[in-house]
C-alpha positions in Angstrom: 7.3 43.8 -2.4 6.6 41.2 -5.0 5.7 37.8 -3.6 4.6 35.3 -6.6 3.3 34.9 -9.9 -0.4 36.5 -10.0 -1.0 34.9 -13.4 0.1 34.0 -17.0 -1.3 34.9 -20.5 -2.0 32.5 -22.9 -3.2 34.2 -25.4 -4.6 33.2 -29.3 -6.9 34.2 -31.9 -9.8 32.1 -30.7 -10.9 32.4 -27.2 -13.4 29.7 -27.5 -11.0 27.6 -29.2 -8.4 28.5 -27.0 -10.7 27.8 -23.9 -12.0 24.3 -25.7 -7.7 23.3 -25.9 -7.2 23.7 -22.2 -10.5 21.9 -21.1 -9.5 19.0 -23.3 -6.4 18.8 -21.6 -7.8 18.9 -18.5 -7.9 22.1 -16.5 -11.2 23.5 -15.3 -11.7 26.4 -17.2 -14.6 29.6 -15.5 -16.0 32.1 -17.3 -13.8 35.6 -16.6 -15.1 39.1 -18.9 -14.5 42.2 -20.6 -11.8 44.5 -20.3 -12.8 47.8 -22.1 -10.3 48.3 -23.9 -11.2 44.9 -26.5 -9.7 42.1 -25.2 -11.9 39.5 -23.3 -10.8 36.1 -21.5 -11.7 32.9 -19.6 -9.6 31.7 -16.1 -8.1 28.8 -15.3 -7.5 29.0 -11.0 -4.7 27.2 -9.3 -4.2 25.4 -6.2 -1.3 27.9 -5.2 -3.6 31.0 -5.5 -2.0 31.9 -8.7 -4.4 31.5 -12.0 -3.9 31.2 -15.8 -5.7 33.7 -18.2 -6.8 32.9 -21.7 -6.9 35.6 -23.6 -8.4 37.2 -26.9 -9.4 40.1 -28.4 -13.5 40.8 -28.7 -12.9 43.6 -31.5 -9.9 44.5 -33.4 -7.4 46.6 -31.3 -4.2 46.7 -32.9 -2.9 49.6 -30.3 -3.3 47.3 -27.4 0.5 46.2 -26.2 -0.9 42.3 -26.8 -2.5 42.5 -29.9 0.9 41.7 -31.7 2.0 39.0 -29.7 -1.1 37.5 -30.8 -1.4 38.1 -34.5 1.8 38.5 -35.7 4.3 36.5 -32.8 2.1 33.4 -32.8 0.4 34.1 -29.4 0.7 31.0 -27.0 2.4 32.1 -23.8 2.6 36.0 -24.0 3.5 37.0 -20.8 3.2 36.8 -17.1 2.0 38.9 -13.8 3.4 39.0 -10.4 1.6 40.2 -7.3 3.0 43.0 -5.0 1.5 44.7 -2.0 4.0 48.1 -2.9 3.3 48.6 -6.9 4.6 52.0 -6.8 7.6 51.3 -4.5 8.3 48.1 -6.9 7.5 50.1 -10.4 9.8 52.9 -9.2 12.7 49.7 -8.8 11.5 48.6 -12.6 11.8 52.2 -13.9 15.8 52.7 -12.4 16.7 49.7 -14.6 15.3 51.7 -17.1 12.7 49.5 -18.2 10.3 50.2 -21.0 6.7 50.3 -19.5 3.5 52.7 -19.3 3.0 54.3 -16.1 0.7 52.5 -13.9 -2.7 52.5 -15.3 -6.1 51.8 -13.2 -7.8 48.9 -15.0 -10.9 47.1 -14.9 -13.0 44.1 -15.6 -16.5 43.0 -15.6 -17.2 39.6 -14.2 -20.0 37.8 -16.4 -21.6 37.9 -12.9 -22.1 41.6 -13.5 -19.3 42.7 -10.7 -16.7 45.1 -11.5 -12.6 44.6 -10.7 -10.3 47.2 -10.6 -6.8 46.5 -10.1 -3.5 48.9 -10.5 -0.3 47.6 -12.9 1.8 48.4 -15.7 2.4 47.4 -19.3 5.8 46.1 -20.1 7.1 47.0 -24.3 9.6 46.2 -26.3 12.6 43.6 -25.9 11.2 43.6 -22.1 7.6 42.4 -23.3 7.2 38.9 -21.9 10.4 38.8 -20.4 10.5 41.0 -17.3 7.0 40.7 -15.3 4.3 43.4 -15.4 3.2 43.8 -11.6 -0.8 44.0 -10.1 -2.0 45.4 -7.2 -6.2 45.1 -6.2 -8.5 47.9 -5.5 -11.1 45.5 -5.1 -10.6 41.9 -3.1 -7.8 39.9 -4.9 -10.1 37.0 -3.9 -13.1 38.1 -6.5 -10.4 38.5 -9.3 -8.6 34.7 -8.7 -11.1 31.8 -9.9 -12.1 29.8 -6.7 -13.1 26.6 -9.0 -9.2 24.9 -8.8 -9.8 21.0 -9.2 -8.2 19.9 -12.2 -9.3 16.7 -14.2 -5.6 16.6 -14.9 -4.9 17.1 -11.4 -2.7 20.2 -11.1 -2.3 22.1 -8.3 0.3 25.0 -9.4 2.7 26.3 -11.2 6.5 25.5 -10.7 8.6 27.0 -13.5 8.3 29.5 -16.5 11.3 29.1 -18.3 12.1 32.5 -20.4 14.3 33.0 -23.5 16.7 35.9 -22.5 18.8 37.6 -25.4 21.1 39.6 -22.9 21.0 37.1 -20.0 23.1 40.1 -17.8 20.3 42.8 -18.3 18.0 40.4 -17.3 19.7 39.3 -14.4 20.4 42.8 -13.3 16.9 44.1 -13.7 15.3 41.3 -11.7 17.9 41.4 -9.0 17.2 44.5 -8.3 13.2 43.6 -8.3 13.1 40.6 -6.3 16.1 41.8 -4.0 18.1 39.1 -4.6 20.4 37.3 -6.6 19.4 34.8 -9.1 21.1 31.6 -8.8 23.5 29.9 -11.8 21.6 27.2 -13.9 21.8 24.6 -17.0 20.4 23.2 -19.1 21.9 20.3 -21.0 18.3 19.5 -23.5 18.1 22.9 -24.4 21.9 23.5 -24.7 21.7 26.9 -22.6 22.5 28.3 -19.4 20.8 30.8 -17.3 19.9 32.2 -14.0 17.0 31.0 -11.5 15.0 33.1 -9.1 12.6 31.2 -6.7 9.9 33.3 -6.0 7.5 32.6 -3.2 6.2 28.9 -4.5 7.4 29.5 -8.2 10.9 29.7 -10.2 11.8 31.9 -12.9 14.2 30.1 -15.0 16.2 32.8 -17.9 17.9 30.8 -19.8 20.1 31.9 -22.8 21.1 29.4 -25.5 24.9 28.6 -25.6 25.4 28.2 -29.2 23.2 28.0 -32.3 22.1 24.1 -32.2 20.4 25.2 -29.4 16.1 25.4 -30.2 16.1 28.7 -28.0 18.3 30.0 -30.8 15.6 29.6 -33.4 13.3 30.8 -31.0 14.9 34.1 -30.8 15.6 34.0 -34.7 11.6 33.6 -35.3 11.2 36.5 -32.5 8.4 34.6 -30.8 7.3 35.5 -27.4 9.9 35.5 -24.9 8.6 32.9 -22.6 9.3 29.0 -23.9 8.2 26.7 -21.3 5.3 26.3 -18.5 6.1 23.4 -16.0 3.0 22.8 -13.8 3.2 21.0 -10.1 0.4 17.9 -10.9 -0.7 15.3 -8.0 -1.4 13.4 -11.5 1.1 11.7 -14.0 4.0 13.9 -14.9 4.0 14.4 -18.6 5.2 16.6 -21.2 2.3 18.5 -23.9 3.6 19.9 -27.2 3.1 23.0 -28.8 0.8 21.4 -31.4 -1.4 19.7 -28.5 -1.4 23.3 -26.4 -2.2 26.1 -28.4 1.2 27.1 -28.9 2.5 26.5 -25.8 5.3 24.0 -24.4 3.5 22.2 -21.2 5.2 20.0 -18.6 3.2 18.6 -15.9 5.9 17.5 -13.0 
């Protein structure tokens, strides 16, 4: 069963830049390591137990299922992870709705400390990418794989809301109905000029939201087929605030 968000991507050209961005704004950012199949990353934990990933690729690897997002999408928030204690039971519910994914895959990482993670999940492709969750189950202690360091100069303590950009809101809504076992709830949004569904999750809230006519910026969002997720709203202790794209690597920030 899938019970929160494990973690988000952000993901860019530059890991050290993108690792100097988030330390300016704030967040404690620990050293995380290689996967071996060329992409490499620093972690930013949460107070919630979820984390962020920053994200880059080491050597050129235009076959992994990120490397586009990144070099020809604009990279910023890519995609997103949610943790499940049944990954095959919860794939098998992803692969009914006919989902485009890889079958699971046993993956690893090496912690700069020299210890190795493996963890189970699946890569999500296509018009799904970004938009419906890949899932992660450990082999090894989720505890090594989360970041323990989560006091934030900017003094957030989770994550609230991703807010996705969905181009068929009713596939969407059927696919993660059937995933989460239950029914999203209606929502709007008068800013953006959309409407949408809402799942809460555990201690987080997936928003889908799908523009209701073309004044709307998550129309132009579709039309420049960036990523599909438009908005990360962090819970803060601090000031509540809102961080442009040109401030966050690409990535729409609200601190709440």
């Amino acid at each position: 069963m899938i019970h929160g968000i494990d973690h988000i991507v952000i993901a860019g050209p530059d890991l050290d830049a993108l690792t100097a961005t988030f330390k300016r704004l704030g967040f404690n950012v620990v050293g995380g390591g290689k996967h071996p199949i060329g992409s490499y990353n620093t972690l930013i934990g949460l107070g919630d137990g979820a984390y962020i990933e920053l994200l880059s690729f080491y050597e050129h690897s235009p076959k992994h299922y990120w490397w586009d997002a990144v070099h020809k999408r604009g990279g910023g928030l890519i995609d997103f992870c949610m943790q499940t204690d049944d990954i095959r039971g919860d794939y098998s519910i992803f692969a009914a709705q006919a989902v485009e994914m890889s079958p699971l895959v046993g993956l690893s990482r090496v912690r700069f400390d020299g210890y190795k993670l493996a963890w189970l999940n699946n890569e999500i492709y296509g018009e799904y990418q970004g938009l419906i969750p890949f899932i992660i189950e450990d082999e090894t202690p989720r505890e090594e794989r989360v970041p323990k360091q989560n006091q934030h100069e900017n003094q957030v303590i989770g994550i609230d809301t991703i807010t996705l950009v969905a181009r068929d809101l009713g596939k969407a809504r059927r696919i993660m109905d059937a995933a989460l076992r239950s029914e999203g709830e209606p929502v709007r949004d008068s800013a953006l000029k959309a409407s949408g569904i809402v799942y809460q999750v555990g201690p987080h809230r997936l928003e889908y939201l799908k523009p209701n006519d073309d004044s709307s910026p998550l129309h132009a969002h579709i039309a420049a087929d960036a990523p599909v997720p438009w908005r990360i709203r962090f819970k803060t202790d601090g000031a509540a605030r809102s961080i442009t794209p040109d401030d966050a690597a690409g990535l729409r920030i609200e601190l709440a």
